[in-house]
Every structure is written in C-alpha cells, then in structure tokens.
C-alpha positions in Angstrom: -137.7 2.4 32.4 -136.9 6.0 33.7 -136.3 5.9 37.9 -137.8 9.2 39.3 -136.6 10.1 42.6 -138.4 12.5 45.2 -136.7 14.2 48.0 -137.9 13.8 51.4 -135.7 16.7 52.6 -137.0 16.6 56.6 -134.5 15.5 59.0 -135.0 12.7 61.0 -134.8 13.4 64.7 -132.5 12.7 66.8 -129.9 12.4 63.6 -130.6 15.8 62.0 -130.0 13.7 59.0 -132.6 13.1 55.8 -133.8 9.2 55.8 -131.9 8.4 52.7 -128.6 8.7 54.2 -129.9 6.9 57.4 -128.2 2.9 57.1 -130.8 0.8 57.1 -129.6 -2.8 57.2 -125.9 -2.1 57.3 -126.6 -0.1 54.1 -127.6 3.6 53.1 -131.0 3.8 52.3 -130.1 5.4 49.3 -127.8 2.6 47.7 -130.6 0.0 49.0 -133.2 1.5 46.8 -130.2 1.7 44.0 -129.7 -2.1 44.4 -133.1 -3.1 44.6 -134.3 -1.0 41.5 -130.9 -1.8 39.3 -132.9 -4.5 37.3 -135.6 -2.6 36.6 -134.3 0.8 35.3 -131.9 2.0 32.9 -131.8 5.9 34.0 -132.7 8.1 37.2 -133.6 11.6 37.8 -133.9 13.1 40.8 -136.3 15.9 41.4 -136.4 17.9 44.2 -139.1 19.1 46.2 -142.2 20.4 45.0 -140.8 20.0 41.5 -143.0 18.9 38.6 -142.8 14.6 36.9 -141.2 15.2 33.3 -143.6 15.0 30.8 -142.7 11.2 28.6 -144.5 8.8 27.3 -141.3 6.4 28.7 -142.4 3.8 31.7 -141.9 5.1 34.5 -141.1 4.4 38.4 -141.7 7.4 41.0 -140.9 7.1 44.6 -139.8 9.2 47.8 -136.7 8.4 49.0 -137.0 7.8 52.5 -139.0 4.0 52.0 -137.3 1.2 52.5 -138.7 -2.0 50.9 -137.1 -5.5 50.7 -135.9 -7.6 47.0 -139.5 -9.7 47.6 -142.2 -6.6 48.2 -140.4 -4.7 44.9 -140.4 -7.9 43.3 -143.9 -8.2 44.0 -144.9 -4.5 42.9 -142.9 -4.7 39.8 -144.6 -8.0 38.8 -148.1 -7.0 39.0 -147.8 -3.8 38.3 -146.7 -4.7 35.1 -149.5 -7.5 34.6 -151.7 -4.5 35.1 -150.2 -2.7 32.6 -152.0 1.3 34.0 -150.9 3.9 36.3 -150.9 2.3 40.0 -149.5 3.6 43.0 -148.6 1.0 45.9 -151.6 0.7 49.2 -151.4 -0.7 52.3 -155.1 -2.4 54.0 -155.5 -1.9 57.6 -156.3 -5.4 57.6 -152.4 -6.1 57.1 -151.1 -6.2 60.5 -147.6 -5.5 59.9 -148.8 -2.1 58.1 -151.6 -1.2 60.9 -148.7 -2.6 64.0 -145.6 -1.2 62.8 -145.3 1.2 59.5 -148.5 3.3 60.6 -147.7 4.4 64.0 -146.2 7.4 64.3 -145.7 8.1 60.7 -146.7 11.3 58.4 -146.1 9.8 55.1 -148.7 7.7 54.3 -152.1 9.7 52.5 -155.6 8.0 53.7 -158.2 6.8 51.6 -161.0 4.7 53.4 -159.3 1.7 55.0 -156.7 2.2 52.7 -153.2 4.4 53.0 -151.5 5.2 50.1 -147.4 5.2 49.8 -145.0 7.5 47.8 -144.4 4.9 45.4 -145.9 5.0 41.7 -145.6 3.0 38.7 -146.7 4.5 35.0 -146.4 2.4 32.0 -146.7 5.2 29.8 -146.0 8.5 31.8 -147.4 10.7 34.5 -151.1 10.6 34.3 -153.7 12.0 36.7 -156.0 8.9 37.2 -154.2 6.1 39.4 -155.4 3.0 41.0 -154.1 1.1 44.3 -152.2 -1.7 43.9 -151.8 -3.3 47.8 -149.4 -5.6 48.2 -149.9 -8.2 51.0 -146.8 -7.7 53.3 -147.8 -11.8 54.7 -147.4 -11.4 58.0 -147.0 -13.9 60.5 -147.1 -13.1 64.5 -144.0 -14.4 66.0 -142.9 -12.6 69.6 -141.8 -14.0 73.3 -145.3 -15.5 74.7 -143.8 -16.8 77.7 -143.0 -13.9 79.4 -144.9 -12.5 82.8 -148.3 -11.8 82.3 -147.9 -7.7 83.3 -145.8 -7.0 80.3 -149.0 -7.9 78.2 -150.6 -4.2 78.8 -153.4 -2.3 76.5 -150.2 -1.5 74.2 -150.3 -5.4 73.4 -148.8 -8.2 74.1 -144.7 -8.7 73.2 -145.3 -10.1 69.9 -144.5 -8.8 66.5 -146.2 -8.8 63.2 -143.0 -10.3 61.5 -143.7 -9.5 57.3 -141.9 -11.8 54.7 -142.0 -9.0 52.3 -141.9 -5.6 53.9 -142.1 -1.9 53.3 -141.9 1.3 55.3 -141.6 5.1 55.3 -138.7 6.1 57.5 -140.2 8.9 59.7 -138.9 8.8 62.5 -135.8 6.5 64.3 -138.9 4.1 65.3 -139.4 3.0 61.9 -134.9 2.6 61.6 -135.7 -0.2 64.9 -138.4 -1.6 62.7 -136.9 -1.9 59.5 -133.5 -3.4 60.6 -135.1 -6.0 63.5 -138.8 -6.2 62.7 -138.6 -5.9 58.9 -135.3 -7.0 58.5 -134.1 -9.5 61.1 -136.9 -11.2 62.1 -138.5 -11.3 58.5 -135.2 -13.1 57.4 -136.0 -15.9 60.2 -139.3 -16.3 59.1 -138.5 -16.8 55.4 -135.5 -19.3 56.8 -138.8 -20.9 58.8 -141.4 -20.5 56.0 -138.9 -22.4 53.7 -138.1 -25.0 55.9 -141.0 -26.0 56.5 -142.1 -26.5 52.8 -139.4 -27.3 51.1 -138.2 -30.7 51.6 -135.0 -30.9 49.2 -134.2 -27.2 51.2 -134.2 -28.9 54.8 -132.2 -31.7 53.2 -129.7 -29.9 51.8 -129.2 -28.1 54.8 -128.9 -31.5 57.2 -126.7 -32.9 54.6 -124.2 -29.3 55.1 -124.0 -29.8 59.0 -123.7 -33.1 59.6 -121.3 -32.9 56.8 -119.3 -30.0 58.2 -120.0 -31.3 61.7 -122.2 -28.7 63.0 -125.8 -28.1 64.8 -128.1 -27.3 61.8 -127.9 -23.4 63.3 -124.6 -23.4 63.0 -123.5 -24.7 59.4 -121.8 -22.6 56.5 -125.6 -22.1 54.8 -127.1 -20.3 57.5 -124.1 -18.7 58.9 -121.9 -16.5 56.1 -119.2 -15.4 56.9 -116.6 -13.1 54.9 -113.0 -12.8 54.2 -110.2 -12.4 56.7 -112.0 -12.9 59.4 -110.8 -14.5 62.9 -113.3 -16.4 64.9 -113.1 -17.9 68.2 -113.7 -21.6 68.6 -115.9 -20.8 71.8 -118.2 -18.1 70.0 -121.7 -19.5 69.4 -122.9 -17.8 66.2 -126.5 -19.3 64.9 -127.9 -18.4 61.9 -129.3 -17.0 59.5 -126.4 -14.8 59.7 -124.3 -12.7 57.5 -121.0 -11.7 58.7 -118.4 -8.8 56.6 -115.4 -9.0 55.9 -112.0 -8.4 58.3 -114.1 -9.4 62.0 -112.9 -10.4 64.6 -115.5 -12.5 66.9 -113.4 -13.1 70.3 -113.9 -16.2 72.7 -117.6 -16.5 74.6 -119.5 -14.3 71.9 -123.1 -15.3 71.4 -124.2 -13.9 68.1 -127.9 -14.9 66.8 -129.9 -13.9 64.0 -127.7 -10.4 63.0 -125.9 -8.4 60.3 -122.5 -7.8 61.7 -120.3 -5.2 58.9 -116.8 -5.2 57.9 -113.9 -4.6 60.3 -115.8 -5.3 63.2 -114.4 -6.0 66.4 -116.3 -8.2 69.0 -114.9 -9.1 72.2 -115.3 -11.3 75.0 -118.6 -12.5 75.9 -120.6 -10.0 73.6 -124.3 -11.0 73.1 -126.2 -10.0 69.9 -129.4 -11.1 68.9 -131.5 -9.7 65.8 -129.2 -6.4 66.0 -127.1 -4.9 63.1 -123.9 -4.1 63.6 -122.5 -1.3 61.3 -118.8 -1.4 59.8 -116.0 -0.5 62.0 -118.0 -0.9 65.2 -116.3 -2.0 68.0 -117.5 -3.6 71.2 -115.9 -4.4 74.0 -116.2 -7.3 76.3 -119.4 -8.1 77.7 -121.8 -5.8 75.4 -124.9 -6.7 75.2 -127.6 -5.7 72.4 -130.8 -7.1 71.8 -132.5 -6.4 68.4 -130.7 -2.9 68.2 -129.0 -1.1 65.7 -125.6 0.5 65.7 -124.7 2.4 62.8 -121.1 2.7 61.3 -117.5 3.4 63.0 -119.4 3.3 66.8 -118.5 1.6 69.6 -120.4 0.4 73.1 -118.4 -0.5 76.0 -118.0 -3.1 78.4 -121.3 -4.2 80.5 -123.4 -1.4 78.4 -127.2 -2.8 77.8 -129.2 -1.8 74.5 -132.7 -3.5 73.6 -134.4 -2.5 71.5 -132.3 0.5 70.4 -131.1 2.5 67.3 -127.7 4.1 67.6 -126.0 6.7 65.2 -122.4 6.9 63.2 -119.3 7.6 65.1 -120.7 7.4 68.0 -119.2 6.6 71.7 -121.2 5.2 74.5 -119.4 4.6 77.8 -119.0 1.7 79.9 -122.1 0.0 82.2 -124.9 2.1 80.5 -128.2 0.8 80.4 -130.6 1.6 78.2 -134.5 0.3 79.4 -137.2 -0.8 77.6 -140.5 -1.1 79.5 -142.5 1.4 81.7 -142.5 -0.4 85.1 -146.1 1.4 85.2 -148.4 0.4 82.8 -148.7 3.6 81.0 -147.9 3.5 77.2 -144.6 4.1 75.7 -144.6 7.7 73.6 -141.9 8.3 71.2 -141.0 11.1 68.8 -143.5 10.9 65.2 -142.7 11.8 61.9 -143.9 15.2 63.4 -141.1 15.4 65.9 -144.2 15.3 68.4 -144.5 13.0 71.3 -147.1 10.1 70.1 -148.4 6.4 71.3 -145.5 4.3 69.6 -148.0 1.2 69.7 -145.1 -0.9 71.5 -145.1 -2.1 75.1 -141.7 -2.2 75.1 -139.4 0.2 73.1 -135.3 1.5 73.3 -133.7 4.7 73.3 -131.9 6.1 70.4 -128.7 8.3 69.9 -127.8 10.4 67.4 -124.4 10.8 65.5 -121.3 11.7 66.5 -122.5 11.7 70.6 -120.0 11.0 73.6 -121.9 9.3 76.5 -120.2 8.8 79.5 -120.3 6.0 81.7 -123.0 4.8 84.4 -126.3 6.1 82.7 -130.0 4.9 82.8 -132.1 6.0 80.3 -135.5 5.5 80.7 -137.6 4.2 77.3 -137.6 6.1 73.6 -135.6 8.8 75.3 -133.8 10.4 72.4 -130.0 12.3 72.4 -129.6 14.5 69.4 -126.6 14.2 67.7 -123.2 16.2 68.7 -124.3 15.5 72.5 -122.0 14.7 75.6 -123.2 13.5 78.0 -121.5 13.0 81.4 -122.4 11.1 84.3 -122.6 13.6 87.9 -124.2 12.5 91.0 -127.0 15.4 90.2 -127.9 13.1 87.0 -127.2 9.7 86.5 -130.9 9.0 85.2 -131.9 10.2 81.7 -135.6 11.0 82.1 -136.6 13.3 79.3 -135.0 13.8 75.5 -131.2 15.5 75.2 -131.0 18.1 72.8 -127.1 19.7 71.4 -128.5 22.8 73.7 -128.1 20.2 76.6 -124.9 19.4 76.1 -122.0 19.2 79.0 -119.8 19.5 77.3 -120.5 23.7 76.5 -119.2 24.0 79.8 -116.0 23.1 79.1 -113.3 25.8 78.2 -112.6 22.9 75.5 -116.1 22.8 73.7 -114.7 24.1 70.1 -112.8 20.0 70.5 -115.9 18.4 69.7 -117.6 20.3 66.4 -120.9 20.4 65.5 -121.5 18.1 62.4 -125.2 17.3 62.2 -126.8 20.5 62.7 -130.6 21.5 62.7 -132.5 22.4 59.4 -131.5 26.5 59.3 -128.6 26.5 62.1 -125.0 26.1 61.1 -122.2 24.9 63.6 -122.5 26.3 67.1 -120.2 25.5 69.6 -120.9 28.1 72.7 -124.3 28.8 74.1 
C-alpha cells in the first residue's frame, strides 16, 4: 500500500516550528507516524501543499502530517477500513467526549459535517476517488480526574476531570493539543489501559502479583510496570511507580518521586525531583527539587532547582532558571484563553491550564507566569524588579536580551514564517 503524506506547513506558535517536527511522546511526530504506519505500507510520497493525489489504482493511505494517533486508534482504522473495503475517510461524533473535550477546542483542522468533524486521514482501496464515506472511530473514553479537590475549582469551564481515551487521535494545532497528546492522550491513556486490563484480565493481574512479590516490590513498583533501560543508575530512595518507561544512560538521584512518565535517554534527575504524567525529553536535566506535573519538556532542556510546571509544554534546548513558577488556574473564575490553531486568543475548555515555552529560550530566575502565557522561541527573559510577573504572551521582539551589547551571542534559530535571523531591533 502506497503512504501519501500531506504537509501542514503552518508553524505552531510559540515554537515557529511545523507540528511534525514537534516531539510528541519523547518522539518526532514524524517518526511516530513512520512507526505506527511501517506495517501497513511498503512506499511513501510526500506531497506538498496544494499538490494534486497521484492518479493509481494501488491502495492507498492519505494523511496530514501534523496528527498524532496511537498503535490501537490506527489499528482500529486500518482494521475496518479494510473490512469496508471503499474510500473512507476517519470522523469524529460530538458524542465522543475526548473529541468534543480535548481534540476540538481550539483547533482549525477538523472540516464539519452535521454532528460530525471530519480528519485529514483517508483510506482508498483502489485510488483517489471523489465519493468518500466516514468511518468514526470510537476513541472509548473514560472520565478519570482529581474529584476531591475544593469545590471553586469546579467553574463553568468544568470540573478537573479528563476525558482519558484508550485509543486516541488529534490534530496538533496549537501547543494545547502537544499538553494533550503527551498527558491526556498519552500518559493518562496508558494508565487507563494498565486499569482497563487489570481489571479484566485475571491471568494479567496474576502475572503481575506473581513479578512483585517475586522481585519483592509493591505491585507499582515491579519490573512489568516500571522499564527501565540500559546503564542507568538509580537511587535506592527514588520512588518510581508505574506504568513507566525509562531510556537509556539516567541517572534518578536519592528522594526522586517519578509516577506515570516517559523519561528519555541521558537524563539527569536529581534530588527530590517530582514527576507525575510528564515526559521528559532526552538529555534533560533537572536539578534538585524540580517539580512538573503532567508537563512536557522536549529534548536537551533543563529546569532548575525549586522551578514549578503543571500543566506545561516546554521546547528543545531550552533553559529555565531557578524558583520559577508557572500557574495553572485563574484565581477569578473567568475562563482560561489560550492561543488556537489560528494563533488567536480562544476558550481552551480547561479550568486549569500551563504555560508553554518555545525553543532555544533563556529564562531567568524568580518568574511567575500567569496561565497559557506563551514565550516564543529565541526569548530571554530576565528577572528586574519592574517585572517579575509574566502577565501577557513574550514574543523574540520582547526579548532582554536586545539590549545587551552581546545580543548577536544568542542567534535566532526558530524564526517566523517569512523573517530570517534578526538579532537587533
């Protein structure tokens, strides 16, 4: 089957970066659509935009490439498409939850039809044809979320629950939908399959009581549910509960709490870190007492001592400074906005939400930013007594560091669609 592969050239703000080289997962999006599709295919093309299908009779599978989808929603697809055996292209129902909660807001890519929304994702057994059918795929979601939490922080956005799917898709539009397919999509759905199975599968839970007592663990805790790579050095005193998946060459120093996350190769944790449902890119480094909570740092990063991140999505090579926090939830009940596919300010359905940062940013020590703030990538950011409080999105244009008779130091990598490198204004 020929693999047909549509551009989605826009940049994704704040990253200045297309969606398919965005890591979701630990992984560029790219390669996690090469993965995924690898049994299926046995040649690509890529077109770009606004080019024409090639004319075949061959079967054939079209997509964009800025959606990410998981093994068991193409697995899904694939199967019934193929039962179907005629042109289909995949749907989503407002009537699944996880579509309607968390891949609809604030996205562009999606084309309406009734009560359903069709995605850039196509199957034709026997080449491009005019007349295509839905095919929806249920996403199965289950509500899972922190219920025991004050009654305030259940506002008109909704209360602080999740529609967790256990087979997911999404269009990445805009760094919302990067939070939501690593934690919501990724993360949590990993849990809930780990749940789902548990609870049905009898010889499953078994096995795994048989592996801990035998290894001498809590259940959490045990090789199954915890993997862990090669060369690694691991504290006795770090708590790491599963399900789990550590890289290669980490090093996990004493007092770490580590639940639920994707942590990369040649990672450096030190003391006291706590991670929960965040993924941790490859080469990141963080320093004693860092704390994320379902947030995403992408490669060769590093966040400093006593530095808070919930719910939060940060870029490549990226610095940010000591005792930064990062907040989550508007102390007045107005609703959260964040940047759309549209790079326009829109309800981002969440009643609590992060900030994001782009690549290659310097942030100094000392900060609050308020919630879905955004710094663009190439920013630096220091902390003065006029400004310790980030209120409103950082663009490059804000940047200290143009001040400083040593600008040229710190290049511009990730540009804006049309500008090139700019390192005076």
């Amino acid at each position: 089957m020929l693999k047909v592969i549509l551009q989605a050239t826009r940049l994704i703000s704040p990253f200045n970066e297309p969606a398919r080289d965005l890591r979701i997962q630990n992984k560029p999006l790219w390669l996690n659509q090469r993965d995924l599709l690898a049994r299926y295919v046995t040649r690509e093309l890529e077109l770009p935009r606004g080019a024409r299908l090639p004319v075949s009779r061959e079967p054939m599978l079209v997509y964009r490439d800025n959606l990410y989808f998981d093994e068991f929603y193409i697995t899904e697809f694939m199967q019934k498409a193929k039962k179907r055996n005629r042109a289909l292209r995949a749907a989503f129902s407002l009537d699944d939850p996880a579509f309607r909660e968390h891949a609809l807001p604030l996205s562009v890519s999606y084309t309406p039809a009734g009560n359903l929304y069709y995605a850039d994702l196509w199957y034709y057994p026997a080449g491009p044809v005019a007349d295509v059918e839905p095919l929806v795929i249920d996403m199965q979601a289950r509500e899972i979320g922190y219920y025991h939490v004050p009654t305030y922080m259940a506002t008109e956005s909704g209360d602080l629950v999740y529609q967790v799917p256990l087979r997911a898709m999404i269009a990445i539009d805009c760094w919302t939908h990067v939070f939501v397919a690593d934690s919501v999509f990724g993360l949590f759905a990993r849990g809930a399959r780990f749940e789902n199975q548990l609870n049905k599968d009898l010889g499953f839970k078994l096995g795994l009581l048989s592996k801990a007592v035998y290894e001498g663990r809590q259940l959490l805790e045990c090789s199954a549910l915890v993997k862990i790579g090669k060369n690694c050095v691991i504290d006795p005193t770090a708590v790491i509960h599963g399900p789990t998946t550590i890289g290669d060459n980490v090093t996990i120093n004493a007092g770490a709490v580590i639940e639920n996350c994707t942590i990369g190769s040649n990672v450096n944790i030190s003391q006291d870190c706590q991670l929960m449902l965040s993924v941790i890119g490859d080469g990141t480094f963080l320093p004693f007492r860092a704390a994320l909570f379902m947030t995403t740092v992408m490669e060769n990063s590093m966040v400093a001592q006593n530095t808070c991140l919930q719910m939060c999505v940060i870029g490549r090579n990226t610095f940010i400074g000591a005792g930064n926090t990062f907040t989550d939830y508007n102390l007045i009940p107005a609703p959260i906005r964040a940047l759309d596919g549209n790079d326009q300010l829109a309800i981002a359905n969440r009643p609590v939400l992060g900030g994001c940062v782009g690549h290659n940013c310097r942030i100094g020590t000392g900060l609050i930013i308020f919630p879905a703030r955004t710094i663009e990538s190439d920013v630096v950011l220091f902390a003065t007594p006029q400004r310790r409080i980030i209120d409103r999105d950082v663009k490059y244009e804000d940047s200290d560091h143009h001040q400083l008779k040593d600008a040229s130091k710190h290049p511009r990598l990730y540009p804006r669609r049309g500008e090139s490198d700019q390192t005076s204004w």
